[in-house]
Every structure is written in C-alpha cells, then in structure tokens.
C-alpha positions as CSV (number, residue, x, y, z in Angstrom):
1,X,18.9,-82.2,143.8
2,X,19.1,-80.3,140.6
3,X,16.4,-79.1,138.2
4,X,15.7,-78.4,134.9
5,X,13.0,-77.1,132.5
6,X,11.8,-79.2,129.9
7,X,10.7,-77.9,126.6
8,X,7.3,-78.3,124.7
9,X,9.4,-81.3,122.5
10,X,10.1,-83.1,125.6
11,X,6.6,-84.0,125.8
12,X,4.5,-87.1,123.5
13,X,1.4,-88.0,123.5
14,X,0.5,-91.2,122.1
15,X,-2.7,-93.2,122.7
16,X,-3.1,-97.2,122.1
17,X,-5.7,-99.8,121.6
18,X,-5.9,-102.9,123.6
19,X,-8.1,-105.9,122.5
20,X,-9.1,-108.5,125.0
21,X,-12.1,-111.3,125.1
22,X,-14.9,-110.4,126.8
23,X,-15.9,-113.9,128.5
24,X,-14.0,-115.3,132.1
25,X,-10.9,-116.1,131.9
26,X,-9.9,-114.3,128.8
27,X,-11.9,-117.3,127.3
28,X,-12.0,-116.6,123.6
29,X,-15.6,-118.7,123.1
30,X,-17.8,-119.3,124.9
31,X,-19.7,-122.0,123.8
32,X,-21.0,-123.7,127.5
33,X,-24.0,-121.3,129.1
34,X,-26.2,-121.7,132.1
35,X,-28.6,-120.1,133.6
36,X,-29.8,-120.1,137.3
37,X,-32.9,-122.5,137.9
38,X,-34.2,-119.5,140.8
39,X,-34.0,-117.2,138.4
40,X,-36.1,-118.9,135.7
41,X,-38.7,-120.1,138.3
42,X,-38.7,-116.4,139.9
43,X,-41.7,-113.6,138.4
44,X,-38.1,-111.7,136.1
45,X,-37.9,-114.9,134.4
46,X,-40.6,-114.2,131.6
47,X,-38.6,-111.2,130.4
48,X,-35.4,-111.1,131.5
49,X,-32.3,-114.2,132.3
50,X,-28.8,-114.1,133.7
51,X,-26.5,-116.2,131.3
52,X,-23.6,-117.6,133.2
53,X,-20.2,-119.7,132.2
54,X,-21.3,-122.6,134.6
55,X,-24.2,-124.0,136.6
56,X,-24.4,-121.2,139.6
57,X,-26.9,-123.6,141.5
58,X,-23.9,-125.9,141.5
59,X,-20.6,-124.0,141.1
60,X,-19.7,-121.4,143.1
61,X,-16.9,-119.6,141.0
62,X,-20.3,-119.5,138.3
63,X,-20.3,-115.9,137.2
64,X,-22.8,-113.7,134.7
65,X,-21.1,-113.2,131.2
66,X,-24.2,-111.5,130.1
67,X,-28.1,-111.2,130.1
68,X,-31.1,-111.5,127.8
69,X,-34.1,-109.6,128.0
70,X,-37.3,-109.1,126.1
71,X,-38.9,-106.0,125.1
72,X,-42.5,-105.2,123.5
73,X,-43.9,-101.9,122.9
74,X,-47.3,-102.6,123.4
75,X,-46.4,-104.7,126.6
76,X,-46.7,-108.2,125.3
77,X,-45.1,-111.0,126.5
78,X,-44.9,-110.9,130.6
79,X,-48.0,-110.3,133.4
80,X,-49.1,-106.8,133.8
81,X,-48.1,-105.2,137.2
82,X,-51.7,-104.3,137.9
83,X,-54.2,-106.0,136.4
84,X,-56.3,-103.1,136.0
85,X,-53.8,-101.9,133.6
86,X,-53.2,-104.6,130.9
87,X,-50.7,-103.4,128.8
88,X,-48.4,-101.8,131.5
89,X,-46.1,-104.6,131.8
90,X,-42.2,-105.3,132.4
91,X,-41.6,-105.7,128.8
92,X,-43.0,-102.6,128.0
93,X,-40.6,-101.6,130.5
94,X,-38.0,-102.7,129.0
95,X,-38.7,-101.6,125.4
96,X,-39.4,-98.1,127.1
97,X,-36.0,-98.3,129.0
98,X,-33.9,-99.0,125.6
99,X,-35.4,-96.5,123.2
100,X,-34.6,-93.7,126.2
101,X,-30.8,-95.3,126.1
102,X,-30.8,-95.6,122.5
103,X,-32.6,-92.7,121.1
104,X,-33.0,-90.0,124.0
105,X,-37.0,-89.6,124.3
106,X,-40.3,-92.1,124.2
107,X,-41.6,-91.3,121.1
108,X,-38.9,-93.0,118.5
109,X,-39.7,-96.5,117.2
110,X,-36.8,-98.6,116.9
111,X,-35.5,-99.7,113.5
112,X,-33.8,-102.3,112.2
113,X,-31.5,-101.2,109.1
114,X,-33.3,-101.4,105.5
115,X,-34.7,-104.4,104.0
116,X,-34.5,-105.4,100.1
117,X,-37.4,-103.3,99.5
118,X,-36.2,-100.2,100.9
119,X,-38.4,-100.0,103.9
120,X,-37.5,-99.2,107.2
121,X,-40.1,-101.0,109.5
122,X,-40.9,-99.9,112.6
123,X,-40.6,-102.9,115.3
124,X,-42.4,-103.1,117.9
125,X,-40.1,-105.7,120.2
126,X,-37.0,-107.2,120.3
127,X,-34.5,-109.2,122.6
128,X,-31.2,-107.7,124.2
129,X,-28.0,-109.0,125.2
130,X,-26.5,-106.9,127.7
131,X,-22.4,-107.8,128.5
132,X,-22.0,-107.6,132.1
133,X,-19.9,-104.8,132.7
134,X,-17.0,-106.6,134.3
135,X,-16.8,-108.6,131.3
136,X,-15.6,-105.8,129.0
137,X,-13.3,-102.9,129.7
138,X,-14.0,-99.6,127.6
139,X,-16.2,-100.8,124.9
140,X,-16.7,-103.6,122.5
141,X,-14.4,-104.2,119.8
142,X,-16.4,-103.5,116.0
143,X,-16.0,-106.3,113.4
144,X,-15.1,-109.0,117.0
145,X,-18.6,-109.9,116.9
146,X,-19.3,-113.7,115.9
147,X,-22.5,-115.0,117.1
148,X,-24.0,-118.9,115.7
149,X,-27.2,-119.4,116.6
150,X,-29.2,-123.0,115.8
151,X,-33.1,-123.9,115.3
152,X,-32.7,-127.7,114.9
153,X,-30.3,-128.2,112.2
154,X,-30.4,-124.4,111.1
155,X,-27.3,-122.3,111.5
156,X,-27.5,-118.7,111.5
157,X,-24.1,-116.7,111.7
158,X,-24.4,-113.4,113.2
159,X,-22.1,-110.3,113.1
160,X,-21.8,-106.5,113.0
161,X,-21.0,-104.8,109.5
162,X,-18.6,-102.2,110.9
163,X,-16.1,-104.1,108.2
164,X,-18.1,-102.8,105.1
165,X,-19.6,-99.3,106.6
166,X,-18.1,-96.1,104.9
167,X,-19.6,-93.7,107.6
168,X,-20.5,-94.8,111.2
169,X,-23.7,-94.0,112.6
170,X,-24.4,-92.3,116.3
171,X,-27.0,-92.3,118.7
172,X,-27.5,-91.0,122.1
173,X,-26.2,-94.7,123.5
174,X,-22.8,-93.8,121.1
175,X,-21.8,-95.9,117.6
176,X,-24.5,-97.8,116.0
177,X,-24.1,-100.6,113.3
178,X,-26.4,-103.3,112.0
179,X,-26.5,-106.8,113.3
180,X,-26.0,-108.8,109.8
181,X,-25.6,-112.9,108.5
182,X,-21.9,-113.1,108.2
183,X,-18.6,-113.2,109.8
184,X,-16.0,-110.8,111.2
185,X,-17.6,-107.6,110.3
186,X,-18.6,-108.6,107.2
187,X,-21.7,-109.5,105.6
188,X,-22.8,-112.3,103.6
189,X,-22.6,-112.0,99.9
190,X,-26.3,-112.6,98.9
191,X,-29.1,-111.0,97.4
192,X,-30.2,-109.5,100.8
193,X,-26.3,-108.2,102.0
194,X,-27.2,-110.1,105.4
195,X,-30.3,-108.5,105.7
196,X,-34.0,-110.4,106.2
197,X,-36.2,-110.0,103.3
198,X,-38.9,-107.6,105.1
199,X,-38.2,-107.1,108.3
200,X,-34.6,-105.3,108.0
201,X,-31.4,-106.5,109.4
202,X,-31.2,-109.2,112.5
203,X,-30.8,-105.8,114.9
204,X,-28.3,-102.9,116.2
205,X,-24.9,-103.1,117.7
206,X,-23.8,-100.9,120.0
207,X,-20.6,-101.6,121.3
208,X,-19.8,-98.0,123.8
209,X,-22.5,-99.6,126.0
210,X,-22.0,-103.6,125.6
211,X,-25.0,-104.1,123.8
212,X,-26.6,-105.9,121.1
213,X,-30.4,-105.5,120.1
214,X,-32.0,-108.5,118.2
215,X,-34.4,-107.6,116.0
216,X,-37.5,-110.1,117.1
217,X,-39.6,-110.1,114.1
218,X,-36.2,-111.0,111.8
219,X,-35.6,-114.3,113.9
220,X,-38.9,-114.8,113.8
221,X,-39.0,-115.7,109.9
222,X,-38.9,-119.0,108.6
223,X,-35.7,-120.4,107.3
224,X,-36.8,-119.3,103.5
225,X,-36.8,-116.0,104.8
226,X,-33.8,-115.8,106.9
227,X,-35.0,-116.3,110.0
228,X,-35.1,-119.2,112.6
229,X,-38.7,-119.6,113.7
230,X,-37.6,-118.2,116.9
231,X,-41.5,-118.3,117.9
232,X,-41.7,-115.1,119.9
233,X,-45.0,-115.3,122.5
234,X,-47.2,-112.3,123.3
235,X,-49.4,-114.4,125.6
236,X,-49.0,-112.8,129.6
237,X,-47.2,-116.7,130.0
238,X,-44.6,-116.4,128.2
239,X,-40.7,-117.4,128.3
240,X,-39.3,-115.3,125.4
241,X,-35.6,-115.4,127.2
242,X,-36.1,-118.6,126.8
243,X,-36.4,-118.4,123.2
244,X,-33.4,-117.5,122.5
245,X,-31.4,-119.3,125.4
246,X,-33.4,-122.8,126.3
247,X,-33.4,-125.2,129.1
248,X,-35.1,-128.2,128.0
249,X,-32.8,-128.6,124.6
250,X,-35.4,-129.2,122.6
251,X,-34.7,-125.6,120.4
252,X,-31.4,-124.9,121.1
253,X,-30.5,-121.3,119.6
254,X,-27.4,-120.0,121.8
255,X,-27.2,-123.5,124.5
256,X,-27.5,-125.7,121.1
257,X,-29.5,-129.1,120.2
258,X,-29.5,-132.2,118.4
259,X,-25.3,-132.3,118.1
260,X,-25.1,-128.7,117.1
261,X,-23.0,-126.5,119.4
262,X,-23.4,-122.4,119.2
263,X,-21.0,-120.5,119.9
264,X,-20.1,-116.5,121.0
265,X,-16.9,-114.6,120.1
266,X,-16.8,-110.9,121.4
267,X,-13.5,-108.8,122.0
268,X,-13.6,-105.8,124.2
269,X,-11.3,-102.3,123.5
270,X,-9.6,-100.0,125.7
271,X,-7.9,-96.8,124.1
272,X,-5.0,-96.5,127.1
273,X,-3.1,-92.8,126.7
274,X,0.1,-92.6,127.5
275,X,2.1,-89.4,128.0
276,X,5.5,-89.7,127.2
277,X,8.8,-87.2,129.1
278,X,11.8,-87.2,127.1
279,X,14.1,-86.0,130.3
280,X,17.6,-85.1,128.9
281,X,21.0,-84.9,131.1
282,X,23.5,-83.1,128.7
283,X,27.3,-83.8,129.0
284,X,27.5,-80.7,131.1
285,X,24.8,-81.1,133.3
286,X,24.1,-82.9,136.8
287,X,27.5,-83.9,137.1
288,X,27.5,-82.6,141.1
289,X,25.1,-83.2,143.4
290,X,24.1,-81.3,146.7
291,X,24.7,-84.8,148.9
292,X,26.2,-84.2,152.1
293,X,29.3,-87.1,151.3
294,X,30.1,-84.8,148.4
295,X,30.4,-81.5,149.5
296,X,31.3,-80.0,153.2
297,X,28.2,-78.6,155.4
298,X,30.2,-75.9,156.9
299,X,31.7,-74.3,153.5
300,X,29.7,-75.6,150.5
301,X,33.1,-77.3,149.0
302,X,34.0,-80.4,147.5
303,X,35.5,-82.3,150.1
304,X,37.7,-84.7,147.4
305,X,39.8,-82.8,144.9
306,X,39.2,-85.4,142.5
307,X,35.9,-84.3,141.8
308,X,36.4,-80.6,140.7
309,X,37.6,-81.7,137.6
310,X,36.3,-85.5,137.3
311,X,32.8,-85.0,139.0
312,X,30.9,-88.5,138.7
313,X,27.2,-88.6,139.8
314,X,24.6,-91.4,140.0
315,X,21.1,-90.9,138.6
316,X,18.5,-93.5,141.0
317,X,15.4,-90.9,140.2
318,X,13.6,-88.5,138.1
319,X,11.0,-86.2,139.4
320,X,8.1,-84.0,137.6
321,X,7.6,-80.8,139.1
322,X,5.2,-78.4,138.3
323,X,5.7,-74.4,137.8
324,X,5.3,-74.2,141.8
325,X,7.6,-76.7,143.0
326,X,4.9,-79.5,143.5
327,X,6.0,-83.0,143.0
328,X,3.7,-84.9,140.7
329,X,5.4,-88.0,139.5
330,X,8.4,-90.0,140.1
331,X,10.2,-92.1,138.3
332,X,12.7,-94.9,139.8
333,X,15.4,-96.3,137.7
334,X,16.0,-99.9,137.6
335,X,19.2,-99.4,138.5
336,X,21.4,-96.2,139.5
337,X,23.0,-94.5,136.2
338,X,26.5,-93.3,136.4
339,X,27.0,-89.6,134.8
340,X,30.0,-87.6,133.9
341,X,31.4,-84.9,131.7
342,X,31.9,-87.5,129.1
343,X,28.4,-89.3,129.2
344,X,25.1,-87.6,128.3
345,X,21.7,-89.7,129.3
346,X,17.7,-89.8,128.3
347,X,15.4,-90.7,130.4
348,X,12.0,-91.4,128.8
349,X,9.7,-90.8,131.5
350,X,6.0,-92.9,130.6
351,X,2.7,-91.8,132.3
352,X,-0.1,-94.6,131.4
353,X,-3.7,-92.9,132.7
C-alpha cells in the first residue's frame, strides 16, 4: 500500500440541479384526482381533503399527491370545537398555523401581491395546497408551476412569476413569489400583469416548503374581474375543500366539468453536491507494491529480477485518508489499471452527498 498527499488543486467542488415531476410515477400531469369518500364524510372534511392519483376506496396502490385546506381568520367556515366559543374553529386553526409558518408570529395578516390600484389588502382566508412531502425532493422548482382551473366553461391558468421577478422575496417559510394568470413563470400580458382587479394576485408560492396559498377572495370574483365565482362559504356547514376540488361535477375547478379537463404541472429541485478528487499516479510513482508475491517476507527484496528495472503494478483501489490514518472513502475501479515507469494515470475520485 502506498500513500500520497494530495494538494489543495486536487480537490473540486461542484454543485448540480436536478429537476423531476412531483406526481407518482414521475407523471408529468396530473390531470385524474380523487379523494377518499371517509375522509369527505369524516368531521376534517369541511376544512381540510387528501387529493389522491386514484380512487383509494377502490385501489390500493391510490396514494396522496397533495392536500387542500381552508383557512379563515375570523374562524369561518367549519364547527367551532366548543360551542361556547364560536369563533375558535379549525379553520381558524389553520389560518393561525400558516401565518406562524409563513410569517413567524400571530399578528401579520396575509397579503396577496398589489392590485391595479396599488393596495395591498389584507385577506382574511384563503385555501392551501400542500405537496405531500414524498412527492417532491428538496423543493419545488420556480417558473414549473402550471395550474388550469375551470368554473363551467371558464379557464383560469395559474402560475408563479419567478420568470419576470428582478429580486426574490423571503419569509420565515423561505422564497416567496406571487401566484399569477399565466404560464411558465410568466404572467399574462394584460392590464392587470395577472393580477385581480382589487383583491391582489391569485396567492403566494412558496416552493422551500411545497406550498401554494390561494388567495380566496381573488377566486372568489366574477369572471369580469378575474375570478371564478369560487363561492367560498362562512356558514359552520361548509365544504370549502370542496370548492376548489368537487365530487358531484357539477363545478369542476381542479376534477373538471362539462368536457373540460384541469390539469397540474409542478417539477420538484434538488441541488446534489459533489466533491470531486483528482488522484494523480506520476510516471515515477506506485510502480512497486508491498504484496507478499512481489517482494520476499524474510529480506524485503524483489523476488524476480525483472522487476527492479521493469516494475509493473495494478491499480484495483483508491483510498481517502485523513491526517490520522483514518479511512474515509474508497473507491473501486471498474477494472484493475496496469502502471509502469512509462504510464502516468488520474483517477477522479466523485463523492455525491
């Protein structure tokens, strides 16, 4: 075994991005959604609904691509857990929940980009889709983000506008951009740059935690307006989940009505670092070798004459070794690698973590 100390330009560093879909299967659409009939019937129904890739009271290999809740500041929308206490409610929950993730502490309102008339609102619910976290590996991928939803005969396109953003925004839940009309990262080109007239845009995405807000009172707006009559429900009875996903076909915004098919593109990221070894056997370097068939035991020397002059070695492994001797990695050649006086070899040495 013979050693040798690399030098600081032996080492590389290099990091890549890979891109995958997020649905099952590396399915690029997904266009077919269920939802499980126990779940709907069951008290988390009224705010909050697993969306699966096919009928989990039927198929066993079903599995959750992602969920929609609903969340209401005042606690709107779903029974109050006492009833002594009227507006302490899951959905307040929920909206309570989200603005800790999103903006560290329970006094923030959310908001919803800037409208043509300048003004931030501040909304007081909203719907979130929430990736399951098997379905994406590091984070969502900006500008991958294509989202059709239909109100009858209505077609609303749906994106982020990480395409057209000079400077991204943070919060405490990571990288922040608008949910706008449009494609691929980029806005519509209209008068309102994908944004609703007065309530901002359509909501925040925030792809470091697999989530995208919906900004409730902007699909709430009549088609004039940008919106789809989504027909959000404060009453203690209500289904919002169902609002935007339905079971009886009659609305269809993401399962799709009357011939009209909606549809979900999302790509997930993962930044995968590689550290790179540039292991270098000069011409005159481990050309002998301490193996037993080469040299004697008794007197340390070459048994064959041949090789005092005409050494020839065979490199089968590489190992990393710290300042104390410790083994950390090895590498295995694919196959052995004859060396000489006459042949010099790298070995690039790659360390994927």
């Amino acid at each position: 075994m013979s050693f040798k100390s690399l030098d600081p330009q032996d080492f590389l560093v290099s990091a890549d991005s890979l891109t995958a879909p997020c649905w099952s299967n590396y399915a690029p659409e997904l266009s077919t959604m269920f939802t499980s009939s126990t779940q709907v019937n069951g008290s988390s129904g009224t705010y909050f609904l697993n969306i699966y890739n096919a009928n989990p009271d039927v198929s066993a290999s079903a599995e959750v691509q992602f969920n929609i809740a609903y969340g209401n500041k005042l606690g709107s929308g779903s029974v109050p857990y006492n009833a002594s206490y009227e507006n302490l409610t899951p959905t307040r929950t929920v909206y309570g929940q989200w603005r800790n993730l999103i903006y560290g502490d329970e006094f923030s309102n959310f908001s919803f980009g800037t409208g043509v008339s300048a003004v931030t609102p501040e909304m007081q619910h909203f719907y979130v889709i929430t990736l399951d976290r098997a379905r994406y590996r590091q984070s969502l991928l900006p500008g991958s983000l294509n989202l059709t939803l239909y109100s009858g005969s209505f077609e609303l396109n749906l994106t982020d506008n990480s395409g057209v953003v000079t400077t991204i925004e943070y919060c405490d839940a990571g990288r922040v951009y608008q949910v706008v009309s449009g494609s691929s990262g980029s806005p519509v080109s209209n008068a309102y740059n994908g944004y609703t007239a007065n309530s901002g845009s359509y909501g925040l995405f925030l792809p470091d935690i697999g989530a995208i807000v919906l900004n409730a009172s902007a699909l709430d707006l009549p088609f004039t307006d940008g919106g789809i009559r989504l027909g959000t429900d404060l009453t203690s009875t209500a289904y919002n989940p169902g609002k935007l996903y339905t079971t009886n076909g009659t609305i269809g915004l993401l399962t799709g009505s009357a011939g009209f098919k909606s549809s979900f593109f999302l790509n997930s990221q993962e930044t995968v670092t590689s550290d790179f070894v540039f292991c270098r056997a000069r011409n005159g370097e481990f050309n002998y070798t301490e193996n037993p068939s080469f040299i004697s035991g008794s007197t340390g020397a070459i048994l064959y004459d041949l090789f005092i002059n005409n050494p020839q070695t065979y490199i089968t492994t590489v190992g990393l070794y710290n300042d104390q001797n410790e083994l950390l990695a090895v590498a295995k050649l694919s196959k052995p690698l004859k060396k000489d006086f006459t042949k010099e070899a790298l070995i690039r040495v790659k360390l994927d973590f």
